[in-house]
TORMAR-137024 format. One record per residue (C-alpha): residue in one letter; chain; z, x, y. Coordinates in nm, 2 decimals, always signed. Example, Ala and Ser with C-alpha at 12.3 -4.5 7.8 and 13.67 -1.06 7.14 Angstrom:
<recs>
  aa  ch      zz      xx      yy
   A   A   +0.78   +1.23   -0.45
   S   A   +0.71   +1.37   -0.11
</recs>
This chain:
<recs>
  aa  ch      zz      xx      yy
   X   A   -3.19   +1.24   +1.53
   X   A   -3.17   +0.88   +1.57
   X   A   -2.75   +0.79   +1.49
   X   A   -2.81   +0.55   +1.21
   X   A   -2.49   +0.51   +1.00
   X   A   -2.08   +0.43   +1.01
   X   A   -1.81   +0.59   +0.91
   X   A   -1.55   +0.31   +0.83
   X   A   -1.21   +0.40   +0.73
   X   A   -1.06   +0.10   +0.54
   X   A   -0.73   -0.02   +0.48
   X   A   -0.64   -0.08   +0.88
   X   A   -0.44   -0.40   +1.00
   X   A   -0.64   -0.53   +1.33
   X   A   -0.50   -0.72   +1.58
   X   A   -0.59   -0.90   +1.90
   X   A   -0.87   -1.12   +2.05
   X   A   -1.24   -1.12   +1.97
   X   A   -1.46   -1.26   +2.26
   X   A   -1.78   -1.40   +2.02
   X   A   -2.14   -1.30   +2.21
   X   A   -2.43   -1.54   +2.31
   X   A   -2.59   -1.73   +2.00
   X   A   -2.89   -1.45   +1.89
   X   A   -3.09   -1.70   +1.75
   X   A   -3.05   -1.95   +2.05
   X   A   -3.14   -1.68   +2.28
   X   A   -3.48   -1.62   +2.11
   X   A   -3.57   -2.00   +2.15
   X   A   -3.47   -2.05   +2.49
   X   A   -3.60   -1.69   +2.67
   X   A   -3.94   -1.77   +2.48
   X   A   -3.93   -2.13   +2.64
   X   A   -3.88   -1.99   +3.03
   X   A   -4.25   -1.93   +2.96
   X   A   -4.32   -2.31   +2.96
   X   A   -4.29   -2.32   +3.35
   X   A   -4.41   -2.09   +3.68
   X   A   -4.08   -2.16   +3.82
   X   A   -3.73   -1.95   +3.77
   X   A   -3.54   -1.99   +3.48
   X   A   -3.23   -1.83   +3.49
   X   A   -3.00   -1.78   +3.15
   X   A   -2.63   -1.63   +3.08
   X   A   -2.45   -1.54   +2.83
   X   A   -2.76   -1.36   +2.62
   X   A   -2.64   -1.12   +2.37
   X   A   -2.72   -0.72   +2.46
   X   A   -2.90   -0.67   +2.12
   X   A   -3.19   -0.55   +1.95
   X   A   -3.36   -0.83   +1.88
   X   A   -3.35   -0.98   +2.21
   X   A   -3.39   -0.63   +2.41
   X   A   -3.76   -0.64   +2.21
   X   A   -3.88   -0.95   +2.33
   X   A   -3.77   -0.93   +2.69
   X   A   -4.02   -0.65   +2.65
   X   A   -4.26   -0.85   +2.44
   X   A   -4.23   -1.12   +2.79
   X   A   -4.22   -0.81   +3.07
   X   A   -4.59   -0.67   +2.87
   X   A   -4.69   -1.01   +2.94
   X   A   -4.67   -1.01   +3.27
   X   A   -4.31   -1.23   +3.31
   X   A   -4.11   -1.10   +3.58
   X   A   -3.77   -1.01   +3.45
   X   A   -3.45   -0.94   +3.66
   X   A   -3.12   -0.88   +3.52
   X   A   -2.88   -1.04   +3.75
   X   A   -2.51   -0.91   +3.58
   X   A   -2.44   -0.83   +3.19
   X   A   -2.57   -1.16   +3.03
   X   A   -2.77   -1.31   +3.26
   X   A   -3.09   -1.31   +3.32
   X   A   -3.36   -1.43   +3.56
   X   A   -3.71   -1.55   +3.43
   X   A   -4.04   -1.59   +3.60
   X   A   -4.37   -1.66   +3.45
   X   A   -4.58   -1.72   +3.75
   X   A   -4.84   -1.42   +3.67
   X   A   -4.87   -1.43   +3.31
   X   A   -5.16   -1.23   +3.17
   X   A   -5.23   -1.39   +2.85
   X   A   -5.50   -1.10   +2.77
   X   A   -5.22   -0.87   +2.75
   X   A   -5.16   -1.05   +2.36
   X   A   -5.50   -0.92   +2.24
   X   A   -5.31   -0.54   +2.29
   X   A   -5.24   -0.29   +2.07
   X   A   -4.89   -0.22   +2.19
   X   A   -4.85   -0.61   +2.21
   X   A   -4.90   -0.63   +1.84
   X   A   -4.67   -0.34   +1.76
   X   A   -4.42   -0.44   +1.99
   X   A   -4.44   -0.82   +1.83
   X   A   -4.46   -0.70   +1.43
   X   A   -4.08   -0.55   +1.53
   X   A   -3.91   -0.84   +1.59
   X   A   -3.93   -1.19   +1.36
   X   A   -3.85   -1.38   +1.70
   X   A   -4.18   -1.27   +1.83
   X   A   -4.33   -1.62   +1.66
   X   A   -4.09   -1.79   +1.91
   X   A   -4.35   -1.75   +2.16
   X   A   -4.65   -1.95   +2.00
   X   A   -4.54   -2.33   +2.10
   X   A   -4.50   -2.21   +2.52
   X   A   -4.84   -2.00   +2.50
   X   A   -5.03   -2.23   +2.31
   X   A   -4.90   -2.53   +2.54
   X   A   -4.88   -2.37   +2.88
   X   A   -5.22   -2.13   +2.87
   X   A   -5.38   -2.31   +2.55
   X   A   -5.38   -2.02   +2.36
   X   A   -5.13   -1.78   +2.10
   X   A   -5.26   -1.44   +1.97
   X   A   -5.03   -1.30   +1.74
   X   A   -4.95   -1.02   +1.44
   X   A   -4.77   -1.12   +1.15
   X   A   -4.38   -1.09   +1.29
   X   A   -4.12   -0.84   +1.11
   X   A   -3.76   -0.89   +1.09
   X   A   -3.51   -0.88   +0.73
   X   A   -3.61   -0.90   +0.42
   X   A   -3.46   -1.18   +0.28
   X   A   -3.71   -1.33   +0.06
   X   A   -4.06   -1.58   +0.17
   X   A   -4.03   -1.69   +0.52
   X   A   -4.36   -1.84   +0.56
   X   A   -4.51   -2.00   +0.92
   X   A   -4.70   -2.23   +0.73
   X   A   -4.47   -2.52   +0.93
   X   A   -4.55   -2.36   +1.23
   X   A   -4.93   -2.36   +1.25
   X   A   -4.95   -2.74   +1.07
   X   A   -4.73   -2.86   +1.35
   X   A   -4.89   -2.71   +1.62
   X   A   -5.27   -2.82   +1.43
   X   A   -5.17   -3.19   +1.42
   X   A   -5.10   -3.18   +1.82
   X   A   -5.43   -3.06   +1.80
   X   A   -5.45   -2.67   +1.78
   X   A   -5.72   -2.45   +1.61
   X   A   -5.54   -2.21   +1.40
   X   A   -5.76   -1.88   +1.23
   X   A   -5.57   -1.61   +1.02
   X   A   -5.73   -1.29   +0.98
   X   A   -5.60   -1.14   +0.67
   X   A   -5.69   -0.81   +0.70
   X   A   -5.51   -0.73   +1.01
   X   A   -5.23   -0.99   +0.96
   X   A   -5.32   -1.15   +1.28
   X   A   -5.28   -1.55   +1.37
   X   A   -5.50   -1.72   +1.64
   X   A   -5.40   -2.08   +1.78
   X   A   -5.63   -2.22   +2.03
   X   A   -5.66   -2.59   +2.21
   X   A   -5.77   -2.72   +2.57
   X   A   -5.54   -2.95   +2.54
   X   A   -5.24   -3.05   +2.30
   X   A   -5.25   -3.45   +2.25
   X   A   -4.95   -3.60   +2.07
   X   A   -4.95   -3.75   +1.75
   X   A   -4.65   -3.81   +1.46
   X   A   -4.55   -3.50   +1.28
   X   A   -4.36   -3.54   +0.93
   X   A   -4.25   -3.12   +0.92
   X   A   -4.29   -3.02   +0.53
   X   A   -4.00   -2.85   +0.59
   X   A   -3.69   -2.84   +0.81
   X   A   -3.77   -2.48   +0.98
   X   A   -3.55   -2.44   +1.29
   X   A   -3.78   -2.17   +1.40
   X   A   -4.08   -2.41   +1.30
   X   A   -3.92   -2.71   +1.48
   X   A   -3.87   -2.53   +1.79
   X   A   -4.26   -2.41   +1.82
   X   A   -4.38   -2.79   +1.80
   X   A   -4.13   -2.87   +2.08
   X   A   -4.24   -2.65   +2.29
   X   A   -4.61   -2.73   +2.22
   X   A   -4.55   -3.10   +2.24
   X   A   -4.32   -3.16   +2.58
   X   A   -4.64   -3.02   +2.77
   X   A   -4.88   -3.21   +2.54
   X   A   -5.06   -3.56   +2.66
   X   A   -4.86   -3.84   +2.50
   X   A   -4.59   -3.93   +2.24
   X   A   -4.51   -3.72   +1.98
   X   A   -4.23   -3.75   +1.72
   X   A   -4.14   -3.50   +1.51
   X   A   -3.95   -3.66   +1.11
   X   A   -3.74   -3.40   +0.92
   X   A   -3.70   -3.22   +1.21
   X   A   -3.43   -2.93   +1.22
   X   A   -3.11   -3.03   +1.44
   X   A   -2.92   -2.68   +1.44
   X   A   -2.69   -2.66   +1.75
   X   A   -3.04   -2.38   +1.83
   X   A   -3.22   -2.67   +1.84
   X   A   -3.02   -2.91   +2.02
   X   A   -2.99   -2.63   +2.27
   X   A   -3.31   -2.56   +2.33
   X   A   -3.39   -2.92   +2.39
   X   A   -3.12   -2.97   +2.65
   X   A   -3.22   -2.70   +2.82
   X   A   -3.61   -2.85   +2.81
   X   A   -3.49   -3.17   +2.91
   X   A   -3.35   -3.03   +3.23
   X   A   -3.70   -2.84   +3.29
   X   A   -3.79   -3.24   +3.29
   X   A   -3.91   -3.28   +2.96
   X   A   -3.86   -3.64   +2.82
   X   A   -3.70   -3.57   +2.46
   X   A   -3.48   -3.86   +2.29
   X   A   -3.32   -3.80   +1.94
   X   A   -3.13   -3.45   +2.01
   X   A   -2.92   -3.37   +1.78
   X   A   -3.09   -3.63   +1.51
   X   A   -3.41   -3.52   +1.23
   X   A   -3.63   -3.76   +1.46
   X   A   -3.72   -3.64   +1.82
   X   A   -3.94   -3.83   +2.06
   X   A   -4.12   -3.66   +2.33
   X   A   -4.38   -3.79   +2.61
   X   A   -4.50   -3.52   +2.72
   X   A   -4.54   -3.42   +3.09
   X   A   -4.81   -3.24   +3.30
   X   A   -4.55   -2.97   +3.40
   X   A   -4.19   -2.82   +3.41
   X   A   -3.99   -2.68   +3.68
   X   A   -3.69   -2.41   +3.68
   X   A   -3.32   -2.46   +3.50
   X   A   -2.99   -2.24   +3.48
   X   A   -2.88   -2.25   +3.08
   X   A   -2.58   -2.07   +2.94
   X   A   -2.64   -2.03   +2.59
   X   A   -2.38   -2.14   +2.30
   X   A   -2.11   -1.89   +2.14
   X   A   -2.33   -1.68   +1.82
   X   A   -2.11   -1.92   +1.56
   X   A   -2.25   -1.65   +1.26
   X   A   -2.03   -1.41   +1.48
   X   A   -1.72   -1.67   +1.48
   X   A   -1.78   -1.72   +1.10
   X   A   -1.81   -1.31   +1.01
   X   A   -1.48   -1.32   +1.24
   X   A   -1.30   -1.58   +1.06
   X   A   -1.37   -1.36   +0.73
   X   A   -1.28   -1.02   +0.87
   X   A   -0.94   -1.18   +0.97
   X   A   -0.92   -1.29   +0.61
   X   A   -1.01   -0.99   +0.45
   X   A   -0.82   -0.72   +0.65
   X   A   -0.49   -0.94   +0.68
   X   A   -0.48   -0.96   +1.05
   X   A   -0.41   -1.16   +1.32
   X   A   -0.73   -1.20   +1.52
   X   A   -0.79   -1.50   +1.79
   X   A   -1.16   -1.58   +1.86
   X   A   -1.18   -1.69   +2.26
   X   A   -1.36   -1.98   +2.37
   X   A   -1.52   -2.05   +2.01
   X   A   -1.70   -2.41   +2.10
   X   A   -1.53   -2.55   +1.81
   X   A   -1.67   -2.87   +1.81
   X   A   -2.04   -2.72   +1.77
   X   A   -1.95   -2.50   +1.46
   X   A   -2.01   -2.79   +1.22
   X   A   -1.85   -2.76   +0.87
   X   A   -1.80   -2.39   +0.92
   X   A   -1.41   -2.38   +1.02
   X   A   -1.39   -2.67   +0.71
   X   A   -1.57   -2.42   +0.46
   X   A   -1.38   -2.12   +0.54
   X   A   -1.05   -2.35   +0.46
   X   A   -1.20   -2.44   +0.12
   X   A   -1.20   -2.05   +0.08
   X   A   -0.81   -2.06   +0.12
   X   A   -0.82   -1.94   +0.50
   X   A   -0.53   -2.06   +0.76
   X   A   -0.72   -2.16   +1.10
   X   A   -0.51   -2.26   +1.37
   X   A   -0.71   -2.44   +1.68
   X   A   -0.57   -2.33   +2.04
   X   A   -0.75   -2.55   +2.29
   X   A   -1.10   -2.41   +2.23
   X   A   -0.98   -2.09   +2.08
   X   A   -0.96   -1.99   +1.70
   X   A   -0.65   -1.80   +1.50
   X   A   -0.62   -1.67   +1.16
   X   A   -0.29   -1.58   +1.09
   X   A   -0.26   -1.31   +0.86
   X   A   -0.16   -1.40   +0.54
   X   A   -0.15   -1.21   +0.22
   X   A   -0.32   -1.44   -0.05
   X   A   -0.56   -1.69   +0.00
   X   A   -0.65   -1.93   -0.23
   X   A   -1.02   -2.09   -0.32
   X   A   -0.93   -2.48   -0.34
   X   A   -1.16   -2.60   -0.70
   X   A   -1.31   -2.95   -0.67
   X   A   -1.12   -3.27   -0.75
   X   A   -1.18   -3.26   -1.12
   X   A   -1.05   -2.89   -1.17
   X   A   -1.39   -2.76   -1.15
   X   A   -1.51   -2.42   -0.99
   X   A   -1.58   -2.43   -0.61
   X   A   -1.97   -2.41   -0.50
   X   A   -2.03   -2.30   -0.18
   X   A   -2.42   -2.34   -0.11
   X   A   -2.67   -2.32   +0.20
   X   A   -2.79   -2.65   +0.39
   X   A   -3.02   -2.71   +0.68
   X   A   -2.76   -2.85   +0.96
   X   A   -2.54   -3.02   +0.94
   X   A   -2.52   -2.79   +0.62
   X   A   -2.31   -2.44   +0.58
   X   A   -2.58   -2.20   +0.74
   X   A   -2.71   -1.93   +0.52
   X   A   -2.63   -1.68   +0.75
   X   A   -2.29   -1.67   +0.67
   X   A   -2.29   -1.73   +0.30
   X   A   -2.28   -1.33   +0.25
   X   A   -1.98   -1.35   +0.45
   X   A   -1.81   -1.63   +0.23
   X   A   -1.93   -1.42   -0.06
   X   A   -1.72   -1.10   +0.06
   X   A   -1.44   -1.31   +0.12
   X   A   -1.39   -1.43   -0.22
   X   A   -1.38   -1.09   -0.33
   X   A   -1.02   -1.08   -0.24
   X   A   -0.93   -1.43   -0.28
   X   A   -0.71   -1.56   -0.52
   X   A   -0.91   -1.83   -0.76
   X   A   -1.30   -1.81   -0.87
   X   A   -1.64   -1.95   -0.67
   X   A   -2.00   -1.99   -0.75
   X   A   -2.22   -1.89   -0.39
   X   A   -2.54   -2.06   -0.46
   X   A   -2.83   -1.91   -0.19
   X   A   -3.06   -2.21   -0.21
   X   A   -3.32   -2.15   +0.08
   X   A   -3.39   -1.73   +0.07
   X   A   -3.43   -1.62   -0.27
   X   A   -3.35   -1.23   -0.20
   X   A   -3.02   -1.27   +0.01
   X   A   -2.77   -1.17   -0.22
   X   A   -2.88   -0.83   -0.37
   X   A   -2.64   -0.70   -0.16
   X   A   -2.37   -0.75   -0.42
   X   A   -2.45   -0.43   -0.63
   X   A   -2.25   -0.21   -0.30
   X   A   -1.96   -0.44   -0.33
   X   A   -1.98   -0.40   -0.74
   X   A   -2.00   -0.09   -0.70
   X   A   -1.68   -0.07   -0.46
   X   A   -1.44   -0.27   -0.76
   X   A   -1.59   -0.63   -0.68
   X   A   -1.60   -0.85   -1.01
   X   A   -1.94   -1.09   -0.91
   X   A   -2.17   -1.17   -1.17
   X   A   -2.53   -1.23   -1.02
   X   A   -2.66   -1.51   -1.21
   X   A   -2.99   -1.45   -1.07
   X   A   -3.20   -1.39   -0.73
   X   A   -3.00   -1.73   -0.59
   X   A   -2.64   -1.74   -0.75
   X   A   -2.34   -1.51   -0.76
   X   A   -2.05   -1.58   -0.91
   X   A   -1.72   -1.48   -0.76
   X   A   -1.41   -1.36   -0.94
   X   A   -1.12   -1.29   -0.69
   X   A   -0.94   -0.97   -0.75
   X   A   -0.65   -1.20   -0.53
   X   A   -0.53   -0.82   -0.37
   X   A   -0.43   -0.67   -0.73
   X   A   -0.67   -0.36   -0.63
   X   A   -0.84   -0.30   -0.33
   X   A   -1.18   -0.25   -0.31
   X   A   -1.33   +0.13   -0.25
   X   A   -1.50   +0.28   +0.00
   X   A   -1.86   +0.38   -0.08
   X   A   -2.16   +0.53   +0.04
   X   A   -2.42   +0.25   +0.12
   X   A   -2.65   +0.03   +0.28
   X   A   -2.78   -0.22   +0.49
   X   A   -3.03   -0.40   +0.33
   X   A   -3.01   -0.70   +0.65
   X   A   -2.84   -0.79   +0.96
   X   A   -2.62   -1.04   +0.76
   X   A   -2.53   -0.83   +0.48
   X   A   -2.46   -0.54   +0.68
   X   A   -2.21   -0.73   +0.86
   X   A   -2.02   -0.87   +0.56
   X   A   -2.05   -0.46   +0.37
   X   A   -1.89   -0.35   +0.72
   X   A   -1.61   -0.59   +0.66
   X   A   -1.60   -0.50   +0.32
   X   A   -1.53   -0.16   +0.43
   X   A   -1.30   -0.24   +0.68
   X   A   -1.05   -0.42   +0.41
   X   A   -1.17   -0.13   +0.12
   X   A   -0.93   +0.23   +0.04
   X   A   -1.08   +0.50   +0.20
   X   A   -1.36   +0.56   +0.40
   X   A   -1.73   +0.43   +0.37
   X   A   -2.05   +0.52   +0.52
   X   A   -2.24   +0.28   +0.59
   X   A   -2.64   +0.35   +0.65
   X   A   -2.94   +0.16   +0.86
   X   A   -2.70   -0.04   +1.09
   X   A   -2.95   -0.08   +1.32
   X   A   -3.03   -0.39   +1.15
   X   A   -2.65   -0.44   +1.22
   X   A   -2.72   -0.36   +1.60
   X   A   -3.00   -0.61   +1.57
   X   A   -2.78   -0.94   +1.57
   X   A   -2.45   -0.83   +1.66
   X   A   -2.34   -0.64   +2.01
   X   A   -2.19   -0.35   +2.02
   X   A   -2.01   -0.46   +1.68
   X   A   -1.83   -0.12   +1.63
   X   A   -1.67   -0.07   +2.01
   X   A   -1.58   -0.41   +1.98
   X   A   -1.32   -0.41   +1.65
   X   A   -1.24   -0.06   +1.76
   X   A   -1.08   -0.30   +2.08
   X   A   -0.84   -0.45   +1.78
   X   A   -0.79   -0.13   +1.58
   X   A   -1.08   -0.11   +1.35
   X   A   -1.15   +0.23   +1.28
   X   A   -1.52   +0.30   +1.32
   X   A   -1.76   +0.60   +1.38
   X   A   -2.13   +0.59   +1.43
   X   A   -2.30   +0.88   +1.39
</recs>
């Protein structure tokens, strides 16, 4: 029988240093791009999870040589692809598995002219549509078909040409695609309203030293000339900052004294400046993190006396992967905040478990939650539950972890499928954590 849930016994004081893992959705990006080129590509510090192990198999089925050269690092070679291998029937199950599977479109279509794919899986979270995709990739010139019956999308071209793109919307996933479509494409191409996550910016560093020509990184407006070809590149990927945020809040929550090592403070954005609106003490040790433990923290209200709203941006917004964590926080904080989920409309109905374990949230409706912060009067409960998403499970396990008793927590492998070996890890700082 598959082991498939935790026991969690709350109410434990952790201490020590957290060491965050490679950036998951970084990783997805830049092991898809290693597909761009026939020469090595070699990357370190990829996380060992899920997600990624599935599409190092999605690139092995395609013929990509693959050698693992120590515990994050790996070497990349796609000088015998076998683009047939997409039309498979154990490449489309393998690819429905795993919503990082669309990462490979852009350096198929633009390296072998063509992208044969199933309809990719991944959370629930509401519409995530590819729309932005496919209309990127079409204005460089692409022939997109959907088959609707068997949830299958086709993108053809002899040749990408560059052109201007205006992206309908800022997809980081969607961005990334017409990159890697339009640094191999004939010509110019800019790309407006285009996502500048740090996944992004990464991905196009990396690129750049593959000898694409990309100016605007870290800006909504790229400019590429494309090339005829790109060679081989070492790339370390970026600390998972979701990870550094889910640590900041587990500090908060459990009272402890936790240091997060080599953080890459200056690429988490607003994140450290949110979690200080929440009432958190973060203390900045060269390029390492500490919460101090403190017993109450308190949600700071806007100028005018008005409630806090913490709500989800594209960068250099607060990333809606951590708003569930922010959301748990406030649980226990002293003060009152209103979470507002703007961009996935299903992301909070997580917040019937943490009702359910003496949380006082009202859920306005599918997109808002407000917060009332029991500021440690009573302790939340441990429960039965579970994970409805990688993010949510996450942010129950650290409700857990601060809760009265013990909790069970079911289906974490869609825990296991963004975070590392979460439960050996905390047990490293005295979490107490079984899976079964």
């Amino acid at each position: 029988m598959t082991q498939d849930f935790f026991e969690v016994e709350g109410g434990q004081t952790l201490q020590g240093t957290l060491h965050p893992q490679g950036a998951k959705n970084e990783a997805l990006q830049v092991i898809c791009a290693s597909l761009l080129t026939s020469e090595r590509v070699t990357i370190s510090n990829i996380p060992d999870i899920q997600d990624v192990r599935r599409l190092l198999d999605l690139l092995r089925a395609l013929g990509v040589q693959v050698e693992q050269k120590d515990e994050t690092t790996y070497a990349f070679q796609a000088d015998q692809v076998q683009p047939d291998q997409m039309h498979s029937a154990e490449f489309h199950r393998d690819a429905r598995r795993i919503r990082g599977s669309v990462m490979l479109i852009g350096a198929l279509l633009a390296r072998f002219g063509q992208a044969f794919l199933p309809q990719p899986g991944g959370d629930k979270i509401g519409r995530r549509r590819l729309d932005t995709h496919f209309h990127g990739l079409e204005k460089l010139g692409a022939q997109f078909k959907y088959d609707a019956d068997r949830n299958l999308y086709f993108v053809e071209a002899k040749k990408l040409q560059g052109t201007h793109i205006l992206m309908d919307e800022i997809s980081v996933t969607g961005t990334a695609n017409v990159i890697m479509g339009a640094v191999l494409a004939k010509g110019k191409t800019t790309i407006y309203n285009a996502a500048c996550e740090p996944y992004v910016q990464q991905l196009c560093r990396m690129l750049s030293r593959m000898g694409a020509n990309i100016q605007g990184i870290s800006s909504n407006l790229l400019t590429i000339e494309g090339v005829t070809a790109l060679g081989g590149t070492h790339h370390r990927i970026l600390p998972d900052m979701i990870e550094i945020g889910s640590f900041i809040g587990l500090a908060a929550m459990t009272q402890s004294d936790i240091t997060i090592a080599n953080a890459s403070i200056d690429e988490l954005g607003i994140i450290p400046s949110v979690f200080e609106r929440m009432g958190i003490e973060l203390e900045r040790h060269g390029d390492d993190l500490r919460i101090p433990p403190r017993e109450i923290y308190e949600i700071q209200t806007f100028i005018d006396g008005s409630i806090m709203t913490i709500y989800d941006a594209p960068w250099p917004g607060f990333t809606p992967d951590l708003m569930s964590i922010v959301l748990v926080v406030a649980t226990q904080a002293k003060g009152s905040v209103l979470i507002h989920q703007k961009m996935f409309e299903s992301r909070l109905f997580f917040v019937d478990k943490l009702i359910d374990m003496g949380a006082q949230i009202i859920l306005c409706d599918p997109h808002r939650a407000t917060v009332i912060g029991l500021e440690r009067r009573t302790q939340l409960r441990g429960i039965e539950m579970s994970s409805p998403d990688i993010r949510a499970g996450v942010a129950l396990l650290i409700a857990a972890l601060s809760a009265n008793g013990t909790s069970i927590i079911h289906n974490i492998h869609q825990i296991d499928r963004g975070y590392q070996r979460i439960d050996e890890r905390l047990q490293s700082i005295g979490a107490r954590i079984t899976r079964h």
